[in-house]
C-alpha positions in Angstrom: 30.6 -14.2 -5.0 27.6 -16.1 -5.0 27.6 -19.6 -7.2 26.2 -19.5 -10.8 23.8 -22.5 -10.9 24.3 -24.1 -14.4 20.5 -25.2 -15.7 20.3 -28.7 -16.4 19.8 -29.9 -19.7 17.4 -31.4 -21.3 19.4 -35.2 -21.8 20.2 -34.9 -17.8 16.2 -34.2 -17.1 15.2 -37.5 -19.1 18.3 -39.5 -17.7 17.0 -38.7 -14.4 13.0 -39.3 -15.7 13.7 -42.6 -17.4 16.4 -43.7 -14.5 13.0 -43.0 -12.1 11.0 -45.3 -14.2 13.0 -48.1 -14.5 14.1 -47.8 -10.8 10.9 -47.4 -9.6 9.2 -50.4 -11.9 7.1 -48.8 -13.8 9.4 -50.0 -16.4 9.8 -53.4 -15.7 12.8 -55.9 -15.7 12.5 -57.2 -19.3 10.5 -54.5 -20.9 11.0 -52.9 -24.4 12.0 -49.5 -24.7 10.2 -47.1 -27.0 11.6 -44.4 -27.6 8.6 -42.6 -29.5 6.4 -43.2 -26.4 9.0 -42.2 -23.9 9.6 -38.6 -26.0 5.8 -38.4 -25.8 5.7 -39.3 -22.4 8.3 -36.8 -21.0 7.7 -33.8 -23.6 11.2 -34.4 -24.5 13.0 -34.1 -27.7 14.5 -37.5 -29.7 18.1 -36.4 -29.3 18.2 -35.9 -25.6 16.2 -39.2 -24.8 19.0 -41.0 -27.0 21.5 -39.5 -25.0 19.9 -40.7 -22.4 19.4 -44.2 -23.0 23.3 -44.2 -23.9 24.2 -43.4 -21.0 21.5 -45.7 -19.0 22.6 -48.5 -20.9 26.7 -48.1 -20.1 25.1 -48.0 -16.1 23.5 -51.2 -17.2 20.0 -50.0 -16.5 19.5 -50.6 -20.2 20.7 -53.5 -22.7 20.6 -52.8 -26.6 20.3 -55.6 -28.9 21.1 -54.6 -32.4 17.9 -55.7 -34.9 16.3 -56.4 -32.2 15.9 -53.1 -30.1 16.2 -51.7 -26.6 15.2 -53.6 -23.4 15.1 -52.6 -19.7 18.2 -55.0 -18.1 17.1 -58.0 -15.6 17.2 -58.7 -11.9 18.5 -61.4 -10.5 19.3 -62.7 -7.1 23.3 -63.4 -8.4 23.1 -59.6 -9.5 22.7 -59.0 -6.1 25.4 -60.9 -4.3 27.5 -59.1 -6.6 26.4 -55.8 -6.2 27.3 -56.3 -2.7 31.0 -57.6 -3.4 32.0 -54.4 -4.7 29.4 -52.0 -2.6 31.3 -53.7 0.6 34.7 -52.9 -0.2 34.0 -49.2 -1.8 31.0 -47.6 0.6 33.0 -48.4 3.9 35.7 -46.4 2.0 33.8 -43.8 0.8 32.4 -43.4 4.7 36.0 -43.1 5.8 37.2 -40.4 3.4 34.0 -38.2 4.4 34.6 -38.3 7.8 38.1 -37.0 6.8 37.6 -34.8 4.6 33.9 -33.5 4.9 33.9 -29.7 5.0 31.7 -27.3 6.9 29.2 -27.7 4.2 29.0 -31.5 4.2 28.6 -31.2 7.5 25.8 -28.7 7.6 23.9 -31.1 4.7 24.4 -33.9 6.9 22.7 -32.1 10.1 19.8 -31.5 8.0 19.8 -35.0 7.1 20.0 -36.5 10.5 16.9 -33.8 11.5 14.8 -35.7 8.7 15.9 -38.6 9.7 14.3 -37.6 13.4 11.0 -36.3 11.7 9.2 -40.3 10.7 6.1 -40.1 9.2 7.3 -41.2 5.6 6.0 -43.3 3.7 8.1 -46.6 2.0 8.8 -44.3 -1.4 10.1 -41.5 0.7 12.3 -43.6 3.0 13.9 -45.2 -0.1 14.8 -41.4 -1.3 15.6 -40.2 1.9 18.3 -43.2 1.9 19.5 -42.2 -1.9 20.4 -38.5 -0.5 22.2 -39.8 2.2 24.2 -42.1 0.3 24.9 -39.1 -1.8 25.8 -36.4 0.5 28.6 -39.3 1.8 29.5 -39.4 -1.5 30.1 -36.0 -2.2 31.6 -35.3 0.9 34.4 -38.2 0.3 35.5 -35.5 -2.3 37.0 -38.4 -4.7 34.6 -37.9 -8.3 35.8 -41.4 -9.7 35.1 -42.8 -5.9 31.4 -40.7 -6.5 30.5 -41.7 -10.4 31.1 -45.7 -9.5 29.1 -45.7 -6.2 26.2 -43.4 -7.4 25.9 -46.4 -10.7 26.1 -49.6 -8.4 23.7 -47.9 -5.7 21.2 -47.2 -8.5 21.2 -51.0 -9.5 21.1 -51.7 -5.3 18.0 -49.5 -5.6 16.1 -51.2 -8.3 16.4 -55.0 -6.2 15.3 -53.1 -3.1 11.9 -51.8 -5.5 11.7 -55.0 -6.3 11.1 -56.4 -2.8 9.5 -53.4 -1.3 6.3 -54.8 -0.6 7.5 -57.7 1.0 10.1 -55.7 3.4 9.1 -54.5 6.8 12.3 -53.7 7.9 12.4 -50.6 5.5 12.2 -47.4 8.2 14.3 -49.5 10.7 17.2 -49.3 7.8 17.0 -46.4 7.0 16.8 -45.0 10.8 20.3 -47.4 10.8 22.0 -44.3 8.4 22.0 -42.3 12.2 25.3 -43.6 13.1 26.7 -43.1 9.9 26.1 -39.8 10.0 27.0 -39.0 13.3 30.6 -40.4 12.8 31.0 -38.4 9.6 30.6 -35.4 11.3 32.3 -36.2 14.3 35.5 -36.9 11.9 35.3 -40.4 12.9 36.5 -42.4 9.8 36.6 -45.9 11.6 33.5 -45.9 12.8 31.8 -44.4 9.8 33.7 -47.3 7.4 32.2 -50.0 10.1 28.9 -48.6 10.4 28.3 -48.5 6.3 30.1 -52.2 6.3 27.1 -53.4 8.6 24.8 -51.4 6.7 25.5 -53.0 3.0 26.1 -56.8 4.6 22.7 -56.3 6.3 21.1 -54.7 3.7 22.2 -57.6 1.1 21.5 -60.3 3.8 17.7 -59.0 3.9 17.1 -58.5 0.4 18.6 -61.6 -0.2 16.0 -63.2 2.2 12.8 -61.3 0.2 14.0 -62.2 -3.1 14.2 -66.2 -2.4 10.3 -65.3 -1.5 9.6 -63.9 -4.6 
C-alpha cells in the first residue's frame, strides 16, 4: 500500500522560510524581527509565523526579549568551538548507528547522493545544501528521532557560521567532496570507519571556520 504523504502545514512552510533567512543572512546576526513584514513577506498568516518563531527561538536561531521584541540570535567564534564539542561526540555516533542500521532505502538515498556528489558543477549555495541532505539522510538512517531532532538543531547553527564565512572559504567543494567516504562506509555497513570519517569531518570543519572567522 502506497504511503499517504501528510501536506505540510502552513507553521512548518514559514519555519522552514524564516530558518532559510536567517541561515542564509538575509536576516542578519542582530536583526529585529517583524512579524508584520515577515507575514507580508511569506503570504503567511500571523498564527503560523508565531508558531514559527516559537519554535526558532527554542533552536536558538531566535532570542525574545520581553518589552523589547524579537531579535535574530548572534555569532560568535566561542559559539563555534562549542558547537563543535557536542557535534564531535554525537555525529561520529550518529555515522556509526547508520551504517548499522541503514535499510535498503537509506541505502538507495545515499547512492543517489554519492552520484551528485560525482556530478560538480555547483555553485557555493548548492554545495552547502548538498552537505545539509547528506547530513540528513545519515541522520535518518541512524533511525534514533531524539539522536535526529538534536543534530538537525546544532547543524542548523553549524550552518549559519559556515554562511558567515562563505566568501572567504575556498575549501568549500573540497569538503563537501570529503562526505564520499562517509557515505561509502555507511553503505558498506562499516560503522567504524563512518564514526572516524564524520570525526575528521566536524574537527576539520571547525578548525577551518575557525581560521575564516579570526579573518573576519
Amino acid at each position: 500500500m502506497p504511503r499517504t504523504i501528510q501536506p505540510v502545514s502552513l507553521a512548518e512552510k514559514a519555519y522552514h522560510a524564516i530558518r532559510e533567512l536567517i541561515v542564509s543572512l538575509e536576516l542578519a546576526p542582530g536583526a529585529v524581527i517583524e512579524e508584520r513584514e515577515l507575514m507580508g513577506r511569506l503570504g503567511i498568516g500571523r498564527t503560523p509565523v508565531r508558531e514559527a518563531l516559537r519554535r526558532l527561538a527554542h533552536e536558538r536561531l531566535v532570542e525574545v526579549y520581553p518589552r523589547r521584541g524579537m531579535f535574530v540570535t548572534g555569532v560568535d567564534v566561542r559559539e563555534l568551538a562549542r558547537l563543535s564539542e557536542v557535534r564531535v561526540v554525537l555525529e561520529p555516533e550518529a555515522a556509526r548507528l547508520a551504517a548499522e542500521r541503514a535499510t535498503d532505502a537509506d541505502r538507495a538515498a545515499i547512492g543517489e547522493l554519492l552520484e551528485e556528489l560525482g556530478a560538480g558543477g555547483r555553485d557555493d549555495r548548492e554545495l552547502m545544501e548538498l552537505d545539509e541532505r547528506i547530513h540528513g539522510a545519515v541522520y535518518r538512517a541512524a533511525h534514533n528521532d531524539l539522536l535526529e531532532a538534536t543534530l538537525s538543531q546544532y547543524y542548523v547553527l553549524a550552518l549559519r557560521i559556515w554562511s558567515m564565512a562563505l566568501d572567504q572559504a575556498h575549501e568549500l567543494e573540497e569538503a563537501v567532496e570529503a562526505h564520499r567516504a562517509l557515505l561509502e562506509a555507511i553503505q558498506n555497513g562499516d560503522g567504524q570507519r563512518a564514526a572516524e570519517t564524520m570525526r575528521a569531518h566536524v574537527q576539520n570543519f571547525e578548525q577551518a571556520m575557525h581560521r575564516v572567522l579570526l579573518t573576519v
